[in-house]
C-alpha positions, -999 to 999 in steps of 0.1 A, spaced: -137 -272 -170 -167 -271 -192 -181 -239 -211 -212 -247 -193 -198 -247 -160 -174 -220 -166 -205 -197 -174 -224 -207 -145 -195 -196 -124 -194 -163 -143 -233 -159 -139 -232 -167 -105 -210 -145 -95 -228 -114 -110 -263 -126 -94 -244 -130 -59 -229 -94 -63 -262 -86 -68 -283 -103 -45 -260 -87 -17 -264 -53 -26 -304 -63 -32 -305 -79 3 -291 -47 15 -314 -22 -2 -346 -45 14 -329 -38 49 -327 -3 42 -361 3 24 -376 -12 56 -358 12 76 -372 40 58 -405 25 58 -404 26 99 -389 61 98 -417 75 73 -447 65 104 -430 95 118 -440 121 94 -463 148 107 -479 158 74 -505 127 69 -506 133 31 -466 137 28 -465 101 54 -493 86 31 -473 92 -1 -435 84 13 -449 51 27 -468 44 -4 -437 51 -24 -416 27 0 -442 1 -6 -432 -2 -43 -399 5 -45 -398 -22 -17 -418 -48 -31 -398 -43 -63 -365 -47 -40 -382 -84 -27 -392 -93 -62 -358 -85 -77 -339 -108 -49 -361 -138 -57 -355 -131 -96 -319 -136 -88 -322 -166 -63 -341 -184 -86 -317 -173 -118 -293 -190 -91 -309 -224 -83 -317 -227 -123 -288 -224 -139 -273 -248 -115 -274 -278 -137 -264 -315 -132 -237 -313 -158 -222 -284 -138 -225 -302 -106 -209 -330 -121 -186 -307 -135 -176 -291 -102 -171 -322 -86 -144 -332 -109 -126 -301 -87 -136 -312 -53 -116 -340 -25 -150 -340 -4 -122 -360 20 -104 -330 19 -128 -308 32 -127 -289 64 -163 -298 74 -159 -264 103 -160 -242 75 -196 -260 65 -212 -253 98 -201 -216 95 -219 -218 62 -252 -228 74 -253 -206 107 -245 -174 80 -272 -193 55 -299 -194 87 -288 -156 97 -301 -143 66 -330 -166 59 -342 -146 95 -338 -116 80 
């Protein structure tokens, strides 16, 4: 396997570590967000959603950062690369359709 390739895979899997617990914090920065309309205090509401505003805008920013350091660094010498380590007649094409329904899940998020 290539250096190239080898980093990618190393890359990748940080970024994907990452974008997990990213993806997470959104979901639980909006949750927050809905929670803070129930304030009672207007200026104490005002500020908490202001706050959750950034810090959750920052949170959306930071996910496409990573999906993008993602679809870059996937290069056509590493996808050449990686085929070199794939039977595509080998595969069990069930485990593909699980992929896409989880990929669709999250895009809904």
């Amino acid at each position: 396997m290539k250096k190239e390739t080898i980093e990618f895979l190393r890359e990748t899997q940080k970024y994907l570590k990452e974008l997990e617990m990213s993806k997470e914090n959104v979901l639980q920065l909006e949750s927050e967000l809905e929670d803070s309309h129930d304030i009672e205090d207007d200026d104490e509401r005002i500020d908490e959603q202001a706050r959750l505003e950034r810090e959750h805008s920052h949170a959306v920013d930071y996910v496409e950062y990573l999906e993008k350091q993602i679809s870059e660094n996937f290069t056509i010498d590493v996808a050449k690369d990686l085929m070199s380590f794939i039977n595509v007649d080998e595969i069990d094409w069930s485990l593909i359709t699980d992929v896409e329904d989880d990929n669709q899940k999250v895009s809904v998020q």
